[in-house]
VOKENU-854846 format. One record per residue (C-alpha): residue number from 1; residue in three letters; x, y, z. Coordinates in nm, 3 decimals. Layout:
BEGIN
k,r,c1,c2,c3
NUM,Ala,X,Y,Z
...
This chain:
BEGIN
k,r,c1,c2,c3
1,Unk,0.000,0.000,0.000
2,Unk,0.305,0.263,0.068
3,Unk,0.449,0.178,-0.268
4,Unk,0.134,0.239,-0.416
5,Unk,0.068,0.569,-0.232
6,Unk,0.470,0.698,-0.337
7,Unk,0.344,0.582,-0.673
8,Unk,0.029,0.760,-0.700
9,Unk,0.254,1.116,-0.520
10,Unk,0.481,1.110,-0.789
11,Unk,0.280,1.014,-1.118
12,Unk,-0.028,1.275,-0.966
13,Unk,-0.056,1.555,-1.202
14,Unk,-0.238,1.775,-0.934
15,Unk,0.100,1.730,-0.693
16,Unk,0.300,1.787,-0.991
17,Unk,0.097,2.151,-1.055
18,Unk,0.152,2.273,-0.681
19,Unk,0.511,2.187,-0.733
20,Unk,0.568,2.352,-1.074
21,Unk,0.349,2.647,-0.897
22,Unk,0.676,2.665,-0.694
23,Unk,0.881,2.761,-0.909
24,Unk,0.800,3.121,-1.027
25,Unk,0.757,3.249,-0.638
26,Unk,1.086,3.185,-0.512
27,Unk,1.308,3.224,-0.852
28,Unk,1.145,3.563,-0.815
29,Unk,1.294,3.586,-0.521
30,Unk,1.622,3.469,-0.599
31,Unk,1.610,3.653,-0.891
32,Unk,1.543,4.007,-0.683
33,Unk,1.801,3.905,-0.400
34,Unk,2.075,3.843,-0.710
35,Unk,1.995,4.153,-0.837
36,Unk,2.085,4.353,-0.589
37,Unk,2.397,4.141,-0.514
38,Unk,2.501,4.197,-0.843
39,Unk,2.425,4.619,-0.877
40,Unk,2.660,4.632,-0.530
41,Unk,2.915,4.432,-0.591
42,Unk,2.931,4.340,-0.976
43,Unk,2.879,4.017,-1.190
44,Unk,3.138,3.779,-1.305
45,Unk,3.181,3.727,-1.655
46,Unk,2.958,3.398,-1.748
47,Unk,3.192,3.095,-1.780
48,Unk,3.159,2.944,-2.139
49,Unk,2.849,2.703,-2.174
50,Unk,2.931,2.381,-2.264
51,Unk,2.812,2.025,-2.266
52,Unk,2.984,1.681,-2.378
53,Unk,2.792,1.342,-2.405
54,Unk,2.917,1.087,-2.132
55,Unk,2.812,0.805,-1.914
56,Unk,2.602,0.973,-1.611
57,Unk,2.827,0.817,-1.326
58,Unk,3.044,0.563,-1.290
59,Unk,2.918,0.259,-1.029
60,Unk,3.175,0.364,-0.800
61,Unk,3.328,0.672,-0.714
62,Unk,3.740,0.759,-0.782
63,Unk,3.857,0.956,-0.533
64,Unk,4.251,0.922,-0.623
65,Unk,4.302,1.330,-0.541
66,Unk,4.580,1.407,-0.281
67,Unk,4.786,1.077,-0.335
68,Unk,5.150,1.320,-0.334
69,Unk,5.271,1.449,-0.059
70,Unk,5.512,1.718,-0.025
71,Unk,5.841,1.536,0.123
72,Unk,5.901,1.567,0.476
73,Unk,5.542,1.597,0.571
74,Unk,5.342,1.389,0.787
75,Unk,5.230,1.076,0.725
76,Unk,4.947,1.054,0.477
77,Unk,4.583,0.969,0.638
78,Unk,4.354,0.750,0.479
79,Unk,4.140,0.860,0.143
80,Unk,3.808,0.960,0.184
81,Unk,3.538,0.719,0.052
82,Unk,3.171,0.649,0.054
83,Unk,3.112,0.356,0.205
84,Unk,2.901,0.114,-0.071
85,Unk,2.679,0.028,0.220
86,Unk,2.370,0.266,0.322
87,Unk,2.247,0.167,0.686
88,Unk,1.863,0.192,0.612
89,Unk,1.589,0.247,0.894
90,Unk,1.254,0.041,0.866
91,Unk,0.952,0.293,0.836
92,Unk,0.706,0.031,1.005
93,Unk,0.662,0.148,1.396
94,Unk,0.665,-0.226,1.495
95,Unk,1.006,-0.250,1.359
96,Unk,1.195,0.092,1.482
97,Unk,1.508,0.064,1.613
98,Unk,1.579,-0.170,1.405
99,Unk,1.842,-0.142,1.082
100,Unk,1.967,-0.290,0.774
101,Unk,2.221,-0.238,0.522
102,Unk,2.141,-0.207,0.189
103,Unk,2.419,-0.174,-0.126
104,Unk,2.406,0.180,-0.244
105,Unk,2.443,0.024,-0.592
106,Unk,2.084,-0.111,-0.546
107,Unk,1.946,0.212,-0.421
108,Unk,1.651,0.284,-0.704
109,Unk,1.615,0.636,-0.672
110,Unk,1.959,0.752,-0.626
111,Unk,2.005,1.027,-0.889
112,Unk,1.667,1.088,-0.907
113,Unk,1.587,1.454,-0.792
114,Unk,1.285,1.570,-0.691
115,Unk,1.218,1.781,-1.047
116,Unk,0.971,2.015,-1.180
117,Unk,1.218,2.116,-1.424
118,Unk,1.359,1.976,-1.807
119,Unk,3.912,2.745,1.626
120,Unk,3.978,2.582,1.906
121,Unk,4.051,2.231,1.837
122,Unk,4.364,2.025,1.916
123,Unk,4.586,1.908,1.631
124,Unk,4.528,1.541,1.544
125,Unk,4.250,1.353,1.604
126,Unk,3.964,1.436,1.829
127,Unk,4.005,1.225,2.215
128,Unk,3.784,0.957,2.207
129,Unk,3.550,1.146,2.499
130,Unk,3.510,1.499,2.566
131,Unk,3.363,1.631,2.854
132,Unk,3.259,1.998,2.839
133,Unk,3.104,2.176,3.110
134,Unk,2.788,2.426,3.002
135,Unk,2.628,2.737,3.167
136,Unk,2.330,2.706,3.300
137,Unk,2.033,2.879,3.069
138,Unk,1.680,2.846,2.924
139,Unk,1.884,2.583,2.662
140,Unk,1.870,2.335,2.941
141,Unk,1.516,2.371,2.941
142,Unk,1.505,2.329,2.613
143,Unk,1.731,2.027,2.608
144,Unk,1.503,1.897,2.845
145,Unk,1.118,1.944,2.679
146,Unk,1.243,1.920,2.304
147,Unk,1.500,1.648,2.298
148,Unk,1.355,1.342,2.343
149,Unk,1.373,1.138,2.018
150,Unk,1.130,0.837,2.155
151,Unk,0.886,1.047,2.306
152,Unk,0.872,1.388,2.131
153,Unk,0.483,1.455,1.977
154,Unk,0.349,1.745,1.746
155,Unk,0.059,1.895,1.951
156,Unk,-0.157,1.970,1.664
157,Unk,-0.455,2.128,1.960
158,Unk,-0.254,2.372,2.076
159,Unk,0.054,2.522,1.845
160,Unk,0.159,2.797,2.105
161,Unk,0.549,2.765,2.161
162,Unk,0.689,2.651,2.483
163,Unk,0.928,2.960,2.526
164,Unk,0.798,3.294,2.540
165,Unk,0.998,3.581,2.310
166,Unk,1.225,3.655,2.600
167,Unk,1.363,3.300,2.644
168,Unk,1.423,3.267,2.290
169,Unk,1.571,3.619,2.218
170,Unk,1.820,3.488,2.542
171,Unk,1.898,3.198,2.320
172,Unk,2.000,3.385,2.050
173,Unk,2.210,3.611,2.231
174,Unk,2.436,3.284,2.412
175,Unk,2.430,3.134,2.097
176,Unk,2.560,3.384,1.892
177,Unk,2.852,3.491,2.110
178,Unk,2.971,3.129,2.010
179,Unk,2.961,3.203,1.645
180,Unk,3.085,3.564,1.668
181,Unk,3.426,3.337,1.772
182,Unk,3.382,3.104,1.526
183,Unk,3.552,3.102,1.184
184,Unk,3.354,3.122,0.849
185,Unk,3.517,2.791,0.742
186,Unk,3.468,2.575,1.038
187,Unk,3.823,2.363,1.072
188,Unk,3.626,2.000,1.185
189,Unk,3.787,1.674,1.259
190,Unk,3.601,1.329,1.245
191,Unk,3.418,1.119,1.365
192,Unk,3.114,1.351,1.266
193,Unk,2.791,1.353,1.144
194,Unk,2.626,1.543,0.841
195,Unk,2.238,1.644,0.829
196,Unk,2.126,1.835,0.530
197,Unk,1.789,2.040,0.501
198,Unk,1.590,1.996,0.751
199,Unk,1.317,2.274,0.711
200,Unk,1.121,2.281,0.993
201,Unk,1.045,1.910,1.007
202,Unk,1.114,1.842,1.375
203,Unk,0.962,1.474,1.384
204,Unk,1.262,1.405,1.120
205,Unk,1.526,1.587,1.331
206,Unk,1.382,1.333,1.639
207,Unk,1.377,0.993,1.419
208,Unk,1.688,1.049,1.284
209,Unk,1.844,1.076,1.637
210,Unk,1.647,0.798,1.782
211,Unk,1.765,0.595,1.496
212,Unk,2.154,0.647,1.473
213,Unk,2.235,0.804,1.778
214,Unk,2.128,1.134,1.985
215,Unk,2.347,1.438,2.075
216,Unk,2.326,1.373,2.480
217,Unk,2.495,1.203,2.754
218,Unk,2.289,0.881,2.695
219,Unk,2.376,0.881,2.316
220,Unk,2.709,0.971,2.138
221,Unk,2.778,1.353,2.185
222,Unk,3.112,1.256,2.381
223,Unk,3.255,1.059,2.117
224,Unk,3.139,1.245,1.758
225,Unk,3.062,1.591,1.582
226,Unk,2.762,1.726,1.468
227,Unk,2.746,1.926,1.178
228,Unk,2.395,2.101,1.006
229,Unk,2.451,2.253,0.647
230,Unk,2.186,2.497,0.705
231,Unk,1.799,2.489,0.599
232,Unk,1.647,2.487,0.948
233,Unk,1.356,2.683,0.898
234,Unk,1.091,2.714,0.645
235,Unk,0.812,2.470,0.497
236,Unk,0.749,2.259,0.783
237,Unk,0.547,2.337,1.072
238,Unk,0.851,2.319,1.362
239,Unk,1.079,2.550,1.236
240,Unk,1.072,2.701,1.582
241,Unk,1.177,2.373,1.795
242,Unk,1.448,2.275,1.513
243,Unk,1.623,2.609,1.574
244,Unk,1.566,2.637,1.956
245,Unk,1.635,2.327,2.010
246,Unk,2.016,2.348,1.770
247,Unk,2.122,2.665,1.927
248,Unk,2.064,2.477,2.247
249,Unk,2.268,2.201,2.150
250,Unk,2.527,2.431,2.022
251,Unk,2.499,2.642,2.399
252,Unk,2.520,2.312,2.536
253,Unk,2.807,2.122,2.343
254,Unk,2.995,2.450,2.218
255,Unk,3.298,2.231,2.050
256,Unk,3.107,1.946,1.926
257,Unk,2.768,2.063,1.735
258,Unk,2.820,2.287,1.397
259,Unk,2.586,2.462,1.230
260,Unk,2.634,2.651,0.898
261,Unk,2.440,2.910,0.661
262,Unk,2.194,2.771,0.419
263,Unk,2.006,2.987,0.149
264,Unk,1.661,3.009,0.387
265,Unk,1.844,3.153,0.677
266,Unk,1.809,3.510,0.484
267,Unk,1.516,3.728,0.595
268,Unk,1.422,3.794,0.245
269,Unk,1.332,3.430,0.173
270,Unk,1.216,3.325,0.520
271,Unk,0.960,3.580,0.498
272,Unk,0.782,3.461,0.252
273,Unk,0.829,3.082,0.258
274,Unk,0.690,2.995,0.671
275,Unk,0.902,3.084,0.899
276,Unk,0.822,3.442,0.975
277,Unk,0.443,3.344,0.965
278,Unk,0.471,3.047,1.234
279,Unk,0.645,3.289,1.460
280,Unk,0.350,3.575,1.438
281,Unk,0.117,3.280,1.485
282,Unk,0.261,3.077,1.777
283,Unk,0.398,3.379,1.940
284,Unk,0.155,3.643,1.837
285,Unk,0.227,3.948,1.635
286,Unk,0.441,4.196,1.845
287,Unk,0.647,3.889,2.023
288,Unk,0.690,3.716,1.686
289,Unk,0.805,3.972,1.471
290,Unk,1.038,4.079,1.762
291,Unk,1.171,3.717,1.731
292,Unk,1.170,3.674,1.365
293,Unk,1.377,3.967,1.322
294,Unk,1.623,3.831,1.598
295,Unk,1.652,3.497,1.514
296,Unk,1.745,3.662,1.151
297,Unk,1.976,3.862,1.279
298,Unk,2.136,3.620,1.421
299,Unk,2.177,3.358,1.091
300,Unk,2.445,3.701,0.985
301,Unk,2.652,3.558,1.209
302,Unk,2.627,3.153,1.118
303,Unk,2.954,2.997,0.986
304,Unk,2.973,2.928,0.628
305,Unk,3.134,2.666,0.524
306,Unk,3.337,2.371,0.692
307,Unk,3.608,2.207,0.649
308,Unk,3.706,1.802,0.752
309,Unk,4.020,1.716,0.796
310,Unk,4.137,1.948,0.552
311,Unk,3.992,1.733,0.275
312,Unk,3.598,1.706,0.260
313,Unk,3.487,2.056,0.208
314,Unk,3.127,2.106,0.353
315,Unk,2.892,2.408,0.194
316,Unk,2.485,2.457,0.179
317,Unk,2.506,2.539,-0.197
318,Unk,2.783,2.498,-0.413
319,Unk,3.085,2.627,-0.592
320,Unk,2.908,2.829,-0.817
321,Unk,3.036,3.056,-1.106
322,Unk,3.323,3.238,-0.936
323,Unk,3.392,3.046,-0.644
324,Unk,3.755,2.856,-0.691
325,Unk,3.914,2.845,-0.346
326,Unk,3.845,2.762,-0.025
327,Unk,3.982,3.134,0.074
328,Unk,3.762,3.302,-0.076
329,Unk,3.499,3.153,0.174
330,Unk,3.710,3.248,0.418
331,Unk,3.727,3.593,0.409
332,Unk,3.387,3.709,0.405
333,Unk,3.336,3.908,0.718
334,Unk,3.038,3.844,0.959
335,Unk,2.809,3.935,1.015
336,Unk,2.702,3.942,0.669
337,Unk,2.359,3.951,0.448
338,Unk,2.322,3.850,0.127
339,Unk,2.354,4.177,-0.021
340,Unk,2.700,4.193,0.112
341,Unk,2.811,3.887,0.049
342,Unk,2.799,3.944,-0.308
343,Unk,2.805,3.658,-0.585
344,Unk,3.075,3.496,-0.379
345,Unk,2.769,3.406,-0.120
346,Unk,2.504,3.366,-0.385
347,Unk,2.718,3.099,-0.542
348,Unk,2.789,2.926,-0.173
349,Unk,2.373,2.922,-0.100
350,Unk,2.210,2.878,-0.389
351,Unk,2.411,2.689,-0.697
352,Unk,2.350,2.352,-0.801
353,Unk,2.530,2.090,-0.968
354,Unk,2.435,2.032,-1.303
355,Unk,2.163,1.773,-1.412
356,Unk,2.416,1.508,-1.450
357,Unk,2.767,1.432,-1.515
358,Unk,2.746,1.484,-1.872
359,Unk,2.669,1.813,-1.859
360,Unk,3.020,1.999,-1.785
361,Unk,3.095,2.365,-1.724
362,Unk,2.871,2.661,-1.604
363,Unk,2.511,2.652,-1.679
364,Unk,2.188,2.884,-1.624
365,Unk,2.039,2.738,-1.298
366,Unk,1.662,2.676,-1.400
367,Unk,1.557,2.853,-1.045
368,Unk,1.568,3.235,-1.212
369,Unk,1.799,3.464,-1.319
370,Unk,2.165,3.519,-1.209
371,Unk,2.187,3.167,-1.069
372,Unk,2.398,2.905,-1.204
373,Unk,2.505,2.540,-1.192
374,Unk,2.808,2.422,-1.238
375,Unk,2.944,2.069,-1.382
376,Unk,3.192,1.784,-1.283
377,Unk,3.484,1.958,-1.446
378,Unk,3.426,2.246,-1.190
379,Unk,3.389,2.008,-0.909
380,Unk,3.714,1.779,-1.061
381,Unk,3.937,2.170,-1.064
382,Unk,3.802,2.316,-0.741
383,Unk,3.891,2.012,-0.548
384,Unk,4.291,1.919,-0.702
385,Unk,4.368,2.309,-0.666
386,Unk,4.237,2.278,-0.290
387,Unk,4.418,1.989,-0.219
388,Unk,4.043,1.835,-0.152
389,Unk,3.893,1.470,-0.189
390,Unk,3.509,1.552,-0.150
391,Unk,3.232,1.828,-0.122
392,Unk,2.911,1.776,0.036
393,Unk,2.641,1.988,0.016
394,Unk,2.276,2.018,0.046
395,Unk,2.005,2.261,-0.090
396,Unk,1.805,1.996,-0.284
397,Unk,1.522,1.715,-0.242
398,Unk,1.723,1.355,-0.371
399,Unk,1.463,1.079,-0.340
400,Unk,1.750,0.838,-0.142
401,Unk,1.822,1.146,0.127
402,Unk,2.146,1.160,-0.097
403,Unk,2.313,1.169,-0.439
404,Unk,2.635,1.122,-0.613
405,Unk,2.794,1.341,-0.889
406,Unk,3.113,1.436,-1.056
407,Unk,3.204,1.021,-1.021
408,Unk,3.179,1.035,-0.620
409,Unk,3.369,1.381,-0.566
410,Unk,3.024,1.575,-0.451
411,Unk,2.745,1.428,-0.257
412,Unk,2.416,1.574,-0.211
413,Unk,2.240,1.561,0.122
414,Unk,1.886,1.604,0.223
415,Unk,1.766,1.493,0.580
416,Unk,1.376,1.585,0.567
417,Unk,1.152,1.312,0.429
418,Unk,0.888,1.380,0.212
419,Unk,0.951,1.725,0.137
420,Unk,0.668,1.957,0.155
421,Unk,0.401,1.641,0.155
422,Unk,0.461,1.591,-0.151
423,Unk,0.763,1.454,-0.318
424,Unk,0.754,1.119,-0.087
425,Unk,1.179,1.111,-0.078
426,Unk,1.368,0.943,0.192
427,Unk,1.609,1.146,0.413
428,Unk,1.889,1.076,0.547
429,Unk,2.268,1.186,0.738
430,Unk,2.607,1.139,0.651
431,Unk,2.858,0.924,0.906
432,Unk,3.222,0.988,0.884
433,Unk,3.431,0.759,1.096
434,Unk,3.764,0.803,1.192
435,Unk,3.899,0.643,0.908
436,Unk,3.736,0.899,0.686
437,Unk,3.472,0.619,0.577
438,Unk,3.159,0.773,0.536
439,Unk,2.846,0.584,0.548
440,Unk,2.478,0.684,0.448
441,Unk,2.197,0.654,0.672
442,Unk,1.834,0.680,0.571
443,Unk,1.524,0.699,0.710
444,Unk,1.204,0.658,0.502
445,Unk,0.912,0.839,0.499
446,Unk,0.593,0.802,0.794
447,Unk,0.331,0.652,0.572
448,Unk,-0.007,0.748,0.645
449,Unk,-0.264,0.499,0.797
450,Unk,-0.448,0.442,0.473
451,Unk,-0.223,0.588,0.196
452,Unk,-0.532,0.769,-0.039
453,Unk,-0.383,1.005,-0.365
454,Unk,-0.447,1.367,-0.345
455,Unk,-0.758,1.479,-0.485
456,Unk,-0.795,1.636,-0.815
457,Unk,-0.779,2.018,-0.657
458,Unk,-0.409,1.894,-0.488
459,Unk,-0.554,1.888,-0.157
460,Unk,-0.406,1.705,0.114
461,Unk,-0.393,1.349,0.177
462,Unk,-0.732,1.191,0.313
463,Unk,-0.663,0.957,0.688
464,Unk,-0.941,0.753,0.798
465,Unk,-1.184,0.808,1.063
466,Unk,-0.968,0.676,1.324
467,Unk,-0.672,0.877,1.269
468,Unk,-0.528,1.201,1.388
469,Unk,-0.659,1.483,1.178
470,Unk,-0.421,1.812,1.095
471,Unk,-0.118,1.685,1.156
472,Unk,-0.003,1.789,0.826
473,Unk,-0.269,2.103,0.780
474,Unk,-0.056,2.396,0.859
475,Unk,0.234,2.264,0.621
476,Unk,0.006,2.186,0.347
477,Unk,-0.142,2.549,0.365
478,Unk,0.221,2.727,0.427
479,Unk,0.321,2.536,0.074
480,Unk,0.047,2.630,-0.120
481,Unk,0.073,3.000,-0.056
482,Unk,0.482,2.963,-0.063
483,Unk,0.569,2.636,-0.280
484,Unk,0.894,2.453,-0.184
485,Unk,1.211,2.555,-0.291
486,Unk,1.249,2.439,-0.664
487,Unk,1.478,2.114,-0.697
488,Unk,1.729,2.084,-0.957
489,Unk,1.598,1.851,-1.270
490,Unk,1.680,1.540,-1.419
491,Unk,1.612,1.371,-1.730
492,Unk,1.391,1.063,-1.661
493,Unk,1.302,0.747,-1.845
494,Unk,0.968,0.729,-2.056
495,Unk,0.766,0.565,-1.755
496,Unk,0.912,0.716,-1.488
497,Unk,0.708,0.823,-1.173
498,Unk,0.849,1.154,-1.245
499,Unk,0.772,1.221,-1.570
500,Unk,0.494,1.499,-1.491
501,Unk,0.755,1.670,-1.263
């Protein structure tokens, strides 16, 4: 019955509409927020379009960067790889908590995208346990109420917030004294863990800790990194208790949990895509605005980029146009907007790679005007002249939580399932271990009680009688009036349960 219902998502014309309705809202917004990036600080001159017919991917990646070292150094540490296991979570409630591993090889929908479209760290490794030793604060409140991966529940009666606007304005203010001390390019050592968007969708954020490990005492804070690659807010109902509860975590376990920019941590685009309207609504109008504009005020001062052992270069976006080292990240001043940041930061939060591997060089990005994608020649020279093995990023819905391109060198990573209620994807988190082996992990998406297909107008998914009603009604209204964030496209096979994307 789930198959059938991620069928009958994918193939239904009426989901496909309200996603291709997404497109023209927030390319017009890109498109006005590029603009006036590019009138202050100038455009680069467009890289030459070109395109050359080759197999999509290899089956297995070739990461054979970095293999000379420069004699007298230290001794060489092992080459980054993706391991060709993914550890896969069972959606089933009878059988959570338990795992399995499933060859990434055999993973159907990898390279599929969602489409609508044609200091302070010690040299050497981390210790094995770190004890840190936290001020006391509203976080540990939060802590307490939000992080509880087994027990946490949406209460759909009563969507006031649990802090009132002092509390969280508190939060902000602890928080960002961290990241005013903080690099722009994080300097991270493994073992760590990657999440990718996770836009608001707390119950996500919770599963994917119960499943592979929370950031507590009882779980595996003491012994591994945390790092978020931006996206926290926006399209799902939580975005509230996803931030709260991550600057907590990062008040809590200052050396341990990252979190970077992403493109929706801008006040242009969260205004109009959620975020600013759950805070007037949960918070009322005076307290939320004073929040929103807080909270936004504080993403100026988020981190940027990160780097992993000095070889897996971590970014929301992507390389871009004119982006072509890792300094260049590195000295952009915070706090900064995106009107200041120039195309340097548009690149970094909003461009894609290109639809494949076959498609090489610098391409018009099909979200709007002045944004770009760039090919696996660009990722091939921006790694070898960084001395780099691997990029990951995020920014866009992959229907396995995460994709492959430029034969293994970038990976895309998504960690919210079922993005906007519509494009039934898994989700999933990145696990480097200390021997720079990093291993998927997926979750799948919560299927409903009795999977029924949208109706004809798009509305949301029917339950039956006996099920909880409106768990999904505030993110189904928040997406039609601000569709999701358009995903990069893909050519698809004639057949395909994406061919009316």
């Amino acid at each position: 019955a789930w198959s059938q219902y991620l069928n009958s998502v994918h193939g239904s014309a009426s989901a496909a509409q309200m996603l291709a309705e997404a497109a023209a809202a927030e390319a017009a917004v890109a498109a006005a927020v590029a603009s006036r990036s590019n009138s202050l600080g100038g455009s680069p001159e467009r890289a030459e379009d070109r395109a050359m017919a080759s197999p999509l991917r290899d089956e297995s990646p070739t990461l054979t960067l970095n293999q000379h070292h420069r004699a007298g150094a230290s001794p060489p540490t092992p080459d980054v790889r993706l391991y060709h296991r993914a550890v896969v979570a069972p959606m089933e409630p009878p059988l959570r908590g338990l795992v399995r591993q499933l060859s990434i090889d055999q993973l159907d929908n990898e390279g599929r995208r969602v489409s609508i479209y044609d200091k302070g760290t010690p040299e050497g490794k981390t210790p094995l346990f770190q004890r840190t030793v936290s001020m006391p604060g509203v976080h540990k409140r939060v802590i307490n109420e939000l992080l509880r991966p087994r027990q946490w529940k949406p209460n759909h009666e009563d969507r006031r917030f649990m802090l009132a606007a002092e509390e969280i304005v508190e939060l902000c203010d602890n928080a960002e004294k961290l990241f005013k001390h903080e690099k722009s390019v994080l300097e991270l050592k493994a073992p760590i863990k990657i999440f990718g968007d996770l836009h608001g969708q707390f119950g996500d954020l919770m599963r994917l800790f119960e499943e592979y490990g929370a950031p507590n005492t009882a779980g595996d804070i003491t012994y591994i990194d945390y790092l978020f690659l931006g996206d926290y807010v926006d399209r799902g109902s939580h975005s509230l208790e996803t931030m709260c509860l991550l600057l907590a975590l990062k008040i809590e376990h200052p050396r341990s949990v990252h979190l970077i920019r992403g493109n929706h941590e801008a006040a242009d685009i969260n205004a109009l895509f959620g975020f600013r309207l759950e805070c007037l609504e949960r918070l009322g109008d005076e307290d939320g605005i004073w929040v929103w504009k807080r909270i936004n005020a504080l993403f100026n001062w988020l981190p940027l980029a990160a780097l992993i052992e000095g070889k897996i270069l971590c970014m929301h976006g992507g390389i871009g146009r004119c982006i072509h080292r890792v300094e260049q990240i590195a000295e952009l001043e915070r706090p900064i907007t995106m009107e200041d940041g120039g195309p340097v930061l548009m690149d970094l939060l909003w461009s894609d790679p290109t639809t494949n591997d076959g498609v090489q060089g610098v391409q018009p990005s099909p979200r709007g005007p002045g944004l770009v994608t760039f090919g696996p020649d660009r990722v091939k020279d921006f790694c070898k002249t960084n001395n780099l093995q691997m990029i990951v990023r995020a920014h866009e819905c992959v229907m396995d939580g995460f994709e492959r391109f430029a034969q293994g060198h970038l990976i895309t990573l998504f960690s919210a399932t079922n993005y906007c209620g519509t494009a039934g994807n898994a989700g999933a988190i990145l696990v480097l271990g200390r021997d720079l082996v990093m291993v998927p992990k997926l979750i799948h998406p919560v299927p409903p009680t009795t999977p029924h297909t949208p109706d004809s107008s798009g509305g949301p998914l029917d339950e039956d009688a006996g099920a909880t009603h409106g768990a999904d009604t505030w993110m189904t209204q928040v997406n039609e009036e601000r569709p999701p964030t358009p995903p990069r496209g893909r050519p698809h096979t004639p057949g395909s349960s994406l061919e009316y994307f």
